[in-house]
py3Dmol code that shows the C-alpha trace and the ligand (Angstrom):
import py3Dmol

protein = """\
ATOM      1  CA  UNK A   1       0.000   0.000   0.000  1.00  0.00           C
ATOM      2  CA  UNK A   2       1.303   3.307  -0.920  1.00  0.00           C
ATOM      3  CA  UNK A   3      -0.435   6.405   1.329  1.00  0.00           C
ATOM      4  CA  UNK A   4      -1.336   9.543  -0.324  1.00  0.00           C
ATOM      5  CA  UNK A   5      -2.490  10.923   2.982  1.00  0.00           C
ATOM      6  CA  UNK A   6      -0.168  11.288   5.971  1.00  0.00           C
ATOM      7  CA  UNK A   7      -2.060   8.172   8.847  1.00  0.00           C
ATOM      8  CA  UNK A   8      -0.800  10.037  11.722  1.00  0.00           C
ATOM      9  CA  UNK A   9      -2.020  13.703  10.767  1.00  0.00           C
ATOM     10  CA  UNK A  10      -4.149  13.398   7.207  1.00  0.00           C
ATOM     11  CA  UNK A  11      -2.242  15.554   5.593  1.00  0.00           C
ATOM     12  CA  UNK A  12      -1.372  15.224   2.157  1.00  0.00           C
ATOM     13  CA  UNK A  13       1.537  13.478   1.404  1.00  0.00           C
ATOM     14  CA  UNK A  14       4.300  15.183  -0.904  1.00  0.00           C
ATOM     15  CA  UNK A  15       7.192  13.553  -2.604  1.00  0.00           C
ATOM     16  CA  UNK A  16      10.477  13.746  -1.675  1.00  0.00           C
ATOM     17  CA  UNK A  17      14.061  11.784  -2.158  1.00  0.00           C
ATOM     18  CA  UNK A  18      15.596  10.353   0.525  1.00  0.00           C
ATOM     19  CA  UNK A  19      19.373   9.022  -0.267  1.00  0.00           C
ATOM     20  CA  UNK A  20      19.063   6.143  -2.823  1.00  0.00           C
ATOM     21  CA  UNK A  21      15.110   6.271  -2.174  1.00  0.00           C
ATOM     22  CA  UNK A  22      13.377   8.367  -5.092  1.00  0.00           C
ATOM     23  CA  UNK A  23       9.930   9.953  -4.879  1.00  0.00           C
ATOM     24  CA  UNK A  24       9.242   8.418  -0.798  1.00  0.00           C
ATOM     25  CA  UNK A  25       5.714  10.032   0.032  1.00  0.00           C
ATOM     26  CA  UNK A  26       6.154  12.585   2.844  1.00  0.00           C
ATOM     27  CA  UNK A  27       4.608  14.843   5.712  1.00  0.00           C
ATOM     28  CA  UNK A  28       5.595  18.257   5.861  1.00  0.00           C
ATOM     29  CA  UNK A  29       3.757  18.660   8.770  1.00  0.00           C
ATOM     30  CA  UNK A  30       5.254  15.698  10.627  1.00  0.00           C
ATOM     31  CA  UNK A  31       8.385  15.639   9.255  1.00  0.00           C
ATOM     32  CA  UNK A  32       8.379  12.289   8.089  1.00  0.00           C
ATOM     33  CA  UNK A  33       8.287   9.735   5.354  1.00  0.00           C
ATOM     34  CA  UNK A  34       5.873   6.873   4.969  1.00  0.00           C
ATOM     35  CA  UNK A  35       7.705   4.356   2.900  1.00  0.00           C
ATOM     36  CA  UNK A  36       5.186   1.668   1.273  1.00  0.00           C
ATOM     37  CA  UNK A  37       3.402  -1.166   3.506  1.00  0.00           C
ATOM     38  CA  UNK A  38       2.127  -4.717   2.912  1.00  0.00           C
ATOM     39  CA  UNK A  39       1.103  -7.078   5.091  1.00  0.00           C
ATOM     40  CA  UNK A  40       3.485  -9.983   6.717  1.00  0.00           C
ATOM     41  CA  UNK A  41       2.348 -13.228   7.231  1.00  0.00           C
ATOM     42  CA  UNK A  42       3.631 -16.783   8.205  1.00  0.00           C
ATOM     43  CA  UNK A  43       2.751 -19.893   6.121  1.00  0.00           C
ATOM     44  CA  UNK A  44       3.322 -22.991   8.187  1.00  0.00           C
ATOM     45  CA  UNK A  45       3.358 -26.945   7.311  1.00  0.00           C
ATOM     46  CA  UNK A  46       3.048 -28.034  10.373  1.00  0.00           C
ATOM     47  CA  UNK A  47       4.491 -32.029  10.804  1.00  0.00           C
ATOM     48  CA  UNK A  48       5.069 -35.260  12.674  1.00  0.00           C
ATOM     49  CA  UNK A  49       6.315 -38.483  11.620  1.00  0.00           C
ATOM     50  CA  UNK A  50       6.438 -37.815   8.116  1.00  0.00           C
ATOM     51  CA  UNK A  51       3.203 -36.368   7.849  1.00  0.00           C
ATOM     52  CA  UNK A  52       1.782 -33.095   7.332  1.00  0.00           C
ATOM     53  CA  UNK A  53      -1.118 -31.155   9.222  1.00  0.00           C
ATOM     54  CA  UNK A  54      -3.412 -29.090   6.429  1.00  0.00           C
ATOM     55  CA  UNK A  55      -6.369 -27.174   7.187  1.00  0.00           C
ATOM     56  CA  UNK A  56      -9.811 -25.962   5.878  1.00  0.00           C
ATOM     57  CA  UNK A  57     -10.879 -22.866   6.828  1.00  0.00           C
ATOM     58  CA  UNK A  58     -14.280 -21.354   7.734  1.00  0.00           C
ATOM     59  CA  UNK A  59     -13.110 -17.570   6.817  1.00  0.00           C
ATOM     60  CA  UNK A  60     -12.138 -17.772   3.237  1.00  0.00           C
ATOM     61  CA  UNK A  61     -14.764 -17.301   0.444  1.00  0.00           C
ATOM     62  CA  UNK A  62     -17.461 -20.768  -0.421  1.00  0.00           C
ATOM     63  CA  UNK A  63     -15.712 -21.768  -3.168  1.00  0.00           C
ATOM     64  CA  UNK A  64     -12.854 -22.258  -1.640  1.00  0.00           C
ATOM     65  CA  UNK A  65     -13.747 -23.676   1.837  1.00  0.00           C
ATOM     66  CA  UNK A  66     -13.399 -27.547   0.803  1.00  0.00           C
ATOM     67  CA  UNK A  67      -9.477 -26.502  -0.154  1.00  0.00           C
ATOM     68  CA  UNK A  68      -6.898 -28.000   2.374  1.00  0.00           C
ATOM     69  CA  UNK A  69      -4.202 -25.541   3.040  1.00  0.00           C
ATOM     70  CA  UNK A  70      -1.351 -24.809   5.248  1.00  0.00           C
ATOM     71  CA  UNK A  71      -1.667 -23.084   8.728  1.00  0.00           C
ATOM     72  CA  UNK A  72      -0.867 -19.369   8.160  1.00  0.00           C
ATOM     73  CA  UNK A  73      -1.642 -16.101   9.626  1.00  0.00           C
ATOM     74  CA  UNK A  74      -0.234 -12.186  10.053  1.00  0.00           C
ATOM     75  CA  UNK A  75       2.877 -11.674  11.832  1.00  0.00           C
ATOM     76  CA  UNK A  76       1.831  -8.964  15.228  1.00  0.00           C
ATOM     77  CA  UNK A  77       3.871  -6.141  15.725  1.00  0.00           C
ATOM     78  CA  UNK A  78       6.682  -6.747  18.058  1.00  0.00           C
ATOM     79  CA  UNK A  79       6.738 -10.623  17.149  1.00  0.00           C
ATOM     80  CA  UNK A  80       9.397 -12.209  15.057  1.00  0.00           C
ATOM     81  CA  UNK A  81       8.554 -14.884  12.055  1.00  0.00           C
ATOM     82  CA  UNK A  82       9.244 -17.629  14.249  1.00  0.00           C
ATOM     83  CA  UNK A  83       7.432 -16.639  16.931  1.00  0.00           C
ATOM     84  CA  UNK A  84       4.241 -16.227  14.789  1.00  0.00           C
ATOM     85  CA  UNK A  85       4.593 -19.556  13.337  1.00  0.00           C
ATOM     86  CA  UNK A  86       4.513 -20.992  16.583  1.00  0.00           C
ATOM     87  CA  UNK A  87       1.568 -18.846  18.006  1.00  0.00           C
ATOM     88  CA  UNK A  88      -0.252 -20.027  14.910  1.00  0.00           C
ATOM     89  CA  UNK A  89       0.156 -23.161  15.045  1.00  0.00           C
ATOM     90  CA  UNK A  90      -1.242 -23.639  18.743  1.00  0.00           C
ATOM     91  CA  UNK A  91      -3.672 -21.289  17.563  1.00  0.00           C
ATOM     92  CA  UNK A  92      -5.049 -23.510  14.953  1.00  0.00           C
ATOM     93  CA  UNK A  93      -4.012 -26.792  15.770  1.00  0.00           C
ATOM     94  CA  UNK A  94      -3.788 -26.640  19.116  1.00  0.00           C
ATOM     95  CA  UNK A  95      -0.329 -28.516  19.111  1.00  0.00           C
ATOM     96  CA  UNK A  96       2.876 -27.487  20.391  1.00  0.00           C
ATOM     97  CA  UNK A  97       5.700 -26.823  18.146  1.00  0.00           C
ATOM     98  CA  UNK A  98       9.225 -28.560  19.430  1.00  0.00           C
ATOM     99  CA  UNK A  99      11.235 -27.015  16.424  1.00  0.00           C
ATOM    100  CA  UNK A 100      10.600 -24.653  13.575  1.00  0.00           C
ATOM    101  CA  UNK A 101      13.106 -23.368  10.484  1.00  0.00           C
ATOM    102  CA  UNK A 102      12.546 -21.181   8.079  1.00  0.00           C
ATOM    103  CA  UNK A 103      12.556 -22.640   4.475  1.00  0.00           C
ATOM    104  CA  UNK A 104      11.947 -18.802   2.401  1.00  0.00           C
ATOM    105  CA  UNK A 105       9.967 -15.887   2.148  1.00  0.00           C
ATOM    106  CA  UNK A 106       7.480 -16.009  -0.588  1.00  0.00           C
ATOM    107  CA  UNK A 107       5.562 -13.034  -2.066  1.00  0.00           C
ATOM    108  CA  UNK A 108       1.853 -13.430  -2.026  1.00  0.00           C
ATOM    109  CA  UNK A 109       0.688 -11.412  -5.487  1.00  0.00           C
ATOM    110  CA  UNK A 110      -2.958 -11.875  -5.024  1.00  0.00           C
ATOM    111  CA  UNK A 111      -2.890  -9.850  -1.822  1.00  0.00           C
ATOM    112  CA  UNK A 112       0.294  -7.728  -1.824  1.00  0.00           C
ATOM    113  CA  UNK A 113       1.477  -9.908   1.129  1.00  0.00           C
ATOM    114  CA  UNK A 114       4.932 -11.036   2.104  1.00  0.00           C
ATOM    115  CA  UNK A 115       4.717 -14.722   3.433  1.00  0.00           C
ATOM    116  CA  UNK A 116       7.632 -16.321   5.658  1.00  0.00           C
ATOM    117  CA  UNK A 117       7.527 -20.076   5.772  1.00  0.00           C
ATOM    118  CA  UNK A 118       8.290 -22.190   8.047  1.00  0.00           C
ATOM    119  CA  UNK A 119       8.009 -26.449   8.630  1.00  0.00           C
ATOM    120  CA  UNK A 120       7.646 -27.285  12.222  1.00  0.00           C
ATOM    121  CA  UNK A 121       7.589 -30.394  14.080  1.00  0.00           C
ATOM    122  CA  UNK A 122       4.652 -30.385  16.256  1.00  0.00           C
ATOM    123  CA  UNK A 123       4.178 -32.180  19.824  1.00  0.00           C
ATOM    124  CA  UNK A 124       2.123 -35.724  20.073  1.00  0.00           C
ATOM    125  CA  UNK A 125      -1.618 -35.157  20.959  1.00  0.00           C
ATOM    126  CA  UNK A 126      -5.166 -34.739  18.982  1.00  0.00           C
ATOM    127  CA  UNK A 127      -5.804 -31.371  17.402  1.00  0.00           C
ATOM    128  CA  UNK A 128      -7.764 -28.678  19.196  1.00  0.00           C
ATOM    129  CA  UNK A 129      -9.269 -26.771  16.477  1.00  0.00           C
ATOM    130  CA  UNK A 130     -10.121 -23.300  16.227  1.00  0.00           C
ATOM    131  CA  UNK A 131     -13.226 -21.774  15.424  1.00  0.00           C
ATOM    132  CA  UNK A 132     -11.737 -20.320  12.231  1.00  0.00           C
ATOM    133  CA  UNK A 133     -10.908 -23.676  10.594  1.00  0.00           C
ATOM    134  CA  UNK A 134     -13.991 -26.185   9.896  1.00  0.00           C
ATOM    135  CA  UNK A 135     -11.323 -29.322   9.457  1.00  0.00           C
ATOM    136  CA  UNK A 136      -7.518 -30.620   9.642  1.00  0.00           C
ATOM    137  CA  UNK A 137      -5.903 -33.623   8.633  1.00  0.00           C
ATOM    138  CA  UNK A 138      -2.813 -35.343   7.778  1.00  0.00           C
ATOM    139  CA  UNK A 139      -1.283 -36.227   5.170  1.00  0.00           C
ATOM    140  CA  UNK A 140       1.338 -38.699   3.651  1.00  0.00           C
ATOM    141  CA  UNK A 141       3.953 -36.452   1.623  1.00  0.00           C
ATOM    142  CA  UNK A 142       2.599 -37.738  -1.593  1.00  0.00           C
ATOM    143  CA  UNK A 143      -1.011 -36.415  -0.753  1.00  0.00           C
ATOM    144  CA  UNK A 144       0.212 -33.160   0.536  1.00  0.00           C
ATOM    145  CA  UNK A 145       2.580 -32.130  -2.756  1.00  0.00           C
ATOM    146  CA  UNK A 146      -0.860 -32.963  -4.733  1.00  0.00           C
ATOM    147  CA  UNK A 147      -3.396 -31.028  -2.385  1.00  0.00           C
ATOM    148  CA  UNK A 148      -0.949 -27.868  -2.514  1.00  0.00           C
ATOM    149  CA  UNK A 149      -0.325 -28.063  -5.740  1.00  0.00           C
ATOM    150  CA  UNK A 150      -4.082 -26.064  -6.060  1.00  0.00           C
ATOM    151  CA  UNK A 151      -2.834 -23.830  -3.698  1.00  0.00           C
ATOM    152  CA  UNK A 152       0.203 -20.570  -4.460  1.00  0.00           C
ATOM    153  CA  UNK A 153       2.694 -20.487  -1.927  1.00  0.00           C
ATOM    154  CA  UNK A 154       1.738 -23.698  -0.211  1.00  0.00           C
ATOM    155  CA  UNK A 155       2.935 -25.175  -2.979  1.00  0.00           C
ATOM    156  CA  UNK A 156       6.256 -23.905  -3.271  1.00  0.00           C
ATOM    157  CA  UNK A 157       6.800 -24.207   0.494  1.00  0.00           C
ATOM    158  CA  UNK A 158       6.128 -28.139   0.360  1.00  0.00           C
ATOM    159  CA  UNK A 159       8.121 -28.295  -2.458  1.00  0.00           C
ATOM    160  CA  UNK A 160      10.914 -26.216  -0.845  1.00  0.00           C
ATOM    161  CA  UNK A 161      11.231 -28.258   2.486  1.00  0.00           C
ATOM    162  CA  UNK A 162      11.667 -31.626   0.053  1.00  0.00           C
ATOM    163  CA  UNK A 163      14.430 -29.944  -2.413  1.00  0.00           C
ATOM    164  CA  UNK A 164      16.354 -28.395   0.453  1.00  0.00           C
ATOM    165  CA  UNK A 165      15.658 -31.984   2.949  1.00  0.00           C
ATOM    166  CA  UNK A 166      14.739 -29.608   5.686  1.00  0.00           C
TER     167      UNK A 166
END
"""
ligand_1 = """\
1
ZN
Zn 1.625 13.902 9.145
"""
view = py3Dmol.view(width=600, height=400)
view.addModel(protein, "pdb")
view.setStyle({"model": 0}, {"cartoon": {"style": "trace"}})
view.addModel(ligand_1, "xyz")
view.setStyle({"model": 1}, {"stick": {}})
view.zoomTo()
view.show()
């Protein structure tokens, strides 16, 4: 998102450059530039004993509410990547996770969003749901590579965790 309009004063923004930083929107009246914004977000394939944990979710439009996907969610303020991914993933699953790497960032076109993803091995125990999800399951590796393959980034993140053996 570029701002036009200053979110601390609603001014309008001006252009100015800033070092190697050409035409960064900024307030006259506070004295300050407001350099473009996009949301962060963690994708997560959450996993134990050679299987993965995919979701369906409640939230997202009809048509696509029978699709599995991976656990995912913004990044708060304050919070780093990893600590997201495992907030998320008690969040949704309701399992602990024991360990947790990053495999790469991925850039989300459809909504402007950079995605960090992660594969973390998750504690024994049944999941706990969350209202936001209507389903989970696992998966053998075979079955998970084909039910991502529908989806954008969950797609490349299964198929970056097998090409770099994470
Ligand atoms: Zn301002």
């Amino acid at each position: 998102m570029r701002f036009s309009f200053c979110p601390d004063c609603g001014k309008r923004l001006s252009a100015r450059d800033l070092g190697d930083e050409l035409n960064v929107p900024w307030c006259d009246g506070c004295g300050k530039p407001w350099f473009e914004m996009f949301p962060c977000c963690v994708i997560v394939l959450a996993r134990r004993q050679g299987k993965y944990a995919l979701i369906k979710q409640n939230s997202c439009e009809k048509s696509e509410r029978d699709k599995f996907v991976c656990v995912s969610g913004y990044i708060k303020t304050g919070e780093s990547g990893k600590q997201a991914a495992i907030r998320e993933v008690k969040e949704e699953l309701g399992l602990d996770v024991l360990s947790c790497s990053l495999v790469s960032t991925y850039v989300y076109n459809k909504k402007q969003m950079l995605m960090l993803g992660y594969a973390a091995d998750v504690s024994e125990g049944e999941f706990q749901l969350s209202d936001e999800l209507c389903g989970a399951q696992w998966f053998d590796v075979e079955q998970t590579v084909e039910l991502l393959g529908k989806t954008t980034v969950g797609d490349e993140l299964i198929k970056g965790i097998l090409s770099k053996g994470l």
